[in-house]
C-alpha positions as CSV (number, residue, x, y, z in Angstrom):
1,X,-119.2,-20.7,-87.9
2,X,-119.2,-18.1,-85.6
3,X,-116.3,-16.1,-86.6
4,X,-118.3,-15.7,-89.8
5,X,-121.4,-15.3,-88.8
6,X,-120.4,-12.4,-86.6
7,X,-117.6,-11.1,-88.6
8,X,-116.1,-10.6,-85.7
9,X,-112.0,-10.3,-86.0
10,X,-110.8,-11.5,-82.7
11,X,-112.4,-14.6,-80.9
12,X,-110.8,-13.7,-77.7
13,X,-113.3,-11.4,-77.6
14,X,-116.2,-14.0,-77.0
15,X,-117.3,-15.0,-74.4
16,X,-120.2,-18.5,-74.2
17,X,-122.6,-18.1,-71.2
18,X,-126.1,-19.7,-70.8
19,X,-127.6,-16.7,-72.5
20,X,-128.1,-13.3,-73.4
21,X,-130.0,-12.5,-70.3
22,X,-126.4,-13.9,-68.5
23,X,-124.5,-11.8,-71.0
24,X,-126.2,-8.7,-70.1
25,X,-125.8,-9.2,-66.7
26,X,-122.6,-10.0,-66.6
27,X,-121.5,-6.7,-68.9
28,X,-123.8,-4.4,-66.3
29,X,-122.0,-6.4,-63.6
30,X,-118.3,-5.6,-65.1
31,X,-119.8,-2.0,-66.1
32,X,-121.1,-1.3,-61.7
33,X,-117.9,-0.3,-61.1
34,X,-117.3,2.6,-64.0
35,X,-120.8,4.4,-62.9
36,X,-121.9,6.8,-60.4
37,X,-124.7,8.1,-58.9
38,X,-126.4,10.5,-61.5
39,X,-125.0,8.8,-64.3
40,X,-127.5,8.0,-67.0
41,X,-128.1,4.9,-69.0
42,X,-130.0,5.3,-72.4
43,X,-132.5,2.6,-73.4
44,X,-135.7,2.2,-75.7
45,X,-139.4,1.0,-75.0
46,X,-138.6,-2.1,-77.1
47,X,-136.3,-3.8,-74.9
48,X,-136.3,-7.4,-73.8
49,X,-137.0,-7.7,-70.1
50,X,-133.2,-9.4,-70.4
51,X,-131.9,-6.1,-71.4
52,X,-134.5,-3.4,-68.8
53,X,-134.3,-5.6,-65.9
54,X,-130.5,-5.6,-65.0
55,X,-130.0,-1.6,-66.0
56,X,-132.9,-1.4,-63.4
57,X,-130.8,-3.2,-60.8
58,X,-128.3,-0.8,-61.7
59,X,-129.9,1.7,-61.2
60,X,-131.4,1.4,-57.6
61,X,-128.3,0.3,-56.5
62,X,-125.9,3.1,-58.1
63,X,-129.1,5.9,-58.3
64,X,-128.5,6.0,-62.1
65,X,-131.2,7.4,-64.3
66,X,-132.7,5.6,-66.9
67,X,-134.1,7.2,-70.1
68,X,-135.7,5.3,-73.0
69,X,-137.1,6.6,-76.1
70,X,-140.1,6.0,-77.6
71,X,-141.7,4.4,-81.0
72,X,-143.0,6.3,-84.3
73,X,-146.7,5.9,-85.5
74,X,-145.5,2.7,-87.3
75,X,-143.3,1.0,-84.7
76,X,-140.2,2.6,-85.5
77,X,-137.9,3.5,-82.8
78,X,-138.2,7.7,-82.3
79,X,-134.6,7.7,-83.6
80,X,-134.9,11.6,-83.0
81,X,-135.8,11.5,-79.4
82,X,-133.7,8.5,-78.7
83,X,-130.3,11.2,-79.9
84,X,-132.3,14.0,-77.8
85,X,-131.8,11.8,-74.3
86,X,-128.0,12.3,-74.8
87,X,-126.4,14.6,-72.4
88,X,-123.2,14.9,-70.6
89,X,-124.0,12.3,-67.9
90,X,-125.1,9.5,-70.1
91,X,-122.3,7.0,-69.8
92,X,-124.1,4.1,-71.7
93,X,-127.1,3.2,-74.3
94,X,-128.1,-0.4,-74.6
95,X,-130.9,-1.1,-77.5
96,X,-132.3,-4.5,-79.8
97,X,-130.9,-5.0,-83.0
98,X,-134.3,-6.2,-83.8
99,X,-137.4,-5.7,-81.8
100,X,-138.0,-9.0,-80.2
101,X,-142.0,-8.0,-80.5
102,X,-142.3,-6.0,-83.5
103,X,-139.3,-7.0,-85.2
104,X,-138.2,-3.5,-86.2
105,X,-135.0,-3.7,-87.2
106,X,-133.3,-0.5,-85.7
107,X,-129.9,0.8,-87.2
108,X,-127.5,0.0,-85.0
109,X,-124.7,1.3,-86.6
110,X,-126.0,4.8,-86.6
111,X,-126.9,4.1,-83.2
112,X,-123.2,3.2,-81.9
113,X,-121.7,5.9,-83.7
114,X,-124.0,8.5,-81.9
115,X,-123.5,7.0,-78.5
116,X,-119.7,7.2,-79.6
117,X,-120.0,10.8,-80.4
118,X,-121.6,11.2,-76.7
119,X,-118.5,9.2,-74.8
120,X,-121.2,6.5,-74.1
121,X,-120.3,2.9,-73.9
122,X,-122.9,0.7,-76.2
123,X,-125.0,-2.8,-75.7
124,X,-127.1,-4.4,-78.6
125,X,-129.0,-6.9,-77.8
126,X,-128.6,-9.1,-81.2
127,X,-130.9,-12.2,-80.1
128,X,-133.5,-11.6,-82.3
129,X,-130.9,-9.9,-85.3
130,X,-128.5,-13.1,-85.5
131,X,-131.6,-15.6,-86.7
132,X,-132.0,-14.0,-89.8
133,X,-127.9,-13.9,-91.3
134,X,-124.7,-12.9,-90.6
135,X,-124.6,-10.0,-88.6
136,X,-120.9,-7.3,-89.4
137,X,-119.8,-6.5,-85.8
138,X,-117.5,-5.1,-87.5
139,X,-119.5,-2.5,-89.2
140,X,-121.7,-2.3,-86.1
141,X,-118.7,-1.2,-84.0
142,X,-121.2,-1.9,-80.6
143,X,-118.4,-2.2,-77.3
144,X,-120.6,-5.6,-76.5
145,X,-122.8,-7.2,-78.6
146,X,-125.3,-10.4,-77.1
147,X,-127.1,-13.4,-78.1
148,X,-129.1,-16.7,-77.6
149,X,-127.9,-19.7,-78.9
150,X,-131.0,-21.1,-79.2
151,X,-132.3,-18.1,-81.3
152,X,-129.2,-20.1,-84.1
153,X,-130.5,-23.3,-83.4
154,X,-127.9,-24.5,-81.1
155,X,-128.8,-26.0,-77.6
156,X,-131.0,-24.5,-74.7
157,X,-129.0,-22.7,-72.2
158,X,-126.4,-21.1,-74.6
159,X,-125.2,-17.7,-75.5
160,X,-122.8,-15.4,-75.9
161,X,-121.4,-11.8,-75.2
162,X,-119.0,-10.4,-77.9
163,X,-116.6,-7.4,-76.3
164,X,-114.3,-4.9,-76.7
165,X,-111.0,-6.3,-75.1
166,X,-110.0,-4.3,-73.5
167,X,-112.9,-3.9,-71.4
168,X,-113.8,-7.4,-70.8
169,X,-110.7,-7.2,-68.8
170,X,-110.9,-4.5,-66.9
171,X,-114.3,-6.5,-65.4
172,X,-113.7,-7.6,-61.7
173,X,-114.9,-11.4,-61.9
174,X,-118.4,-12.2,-62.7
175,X,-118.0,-15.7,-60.8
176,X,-115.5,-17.0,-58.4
177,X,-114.7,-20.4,-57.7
């Protein structure tokens, strides 16, 4: 169900954890070792503490910036100024799919292509997208892509993280043991 739900073409490319807020971590985990100081992550006002809370960790411990952009009148994401926090430093933008509180669907496939353009890695959070139909990672093009299981109706305590190859292994381990 999965394979065509996410239209994803390799399943060696995901990964089941407990969660998206697991799946997050574990991509800003693999992702600690690529950054520096001064690097700069960009994110939105409409995150999921699951996707703020571990770029913030990041952050204090690599002294990263964090940008985020901000929402239209009607609850848009500022597309505009979310492209304007792009500069040379910014080595990676992680932003919903759809707003878990306002449900705005943003366009994520714009969005990973810009981020592309930039040399910036990409994280969509797709918890609250995956509910509502098949979602075209594919099409999307996102290096990691995140979900709840029980957002699809599957048991509590899974998820999973859907990820470029390639840089899955490159990850030092998340666990040991």
């Amino acid at each position: 169900y999965l394979k065509e739900a996410l239209s994803t073409p390799d399943t060696q490319e995901l990964i089941f954890v407990r969660g998206a807020t697991e799946a997050i971590n574990l991509v800003t985990h693999g992702l600690g070792d690529r950054l520096e100081e001064g690097d700069e992550i960009v994110l939105t006002i409409m995150e999921h503490h699951a996707n703020f809370v571990p770029w913030q960790i990041l952050e204090e411990r690599l002294g990263l910036k964090l940008h985020f952009a901000g929402l239209t009148e009607n609850g848009a994401l500022d597309l505009d100024e979310w492209k304007r926090l792009f500069t040379p430093r910014t080595r990676v933008a992680a932003f919903p799919h759809v707003s878990n509180v306002l449900g705005t669907i943003n366009p994520v496939a714009e969005m990973v292509s810009h981020a592309r353009d930039h040399g910036a890695l990409t994280l969509v959070d797709g918890a609250q997208a995956l509910p509502h139909g098949p979602v075209d990672l594919s099409r999307i093009g996102a290096d990691f892509y995140v979900f709840s299981g029980h957002k699809v109706f599957a048991p509590d305590g899974i998820g999973a993280l859907v990820g470029n190859r390639e840089l899955l292994n490159s990850f030092r381990p998340y666990q040991s043991g």
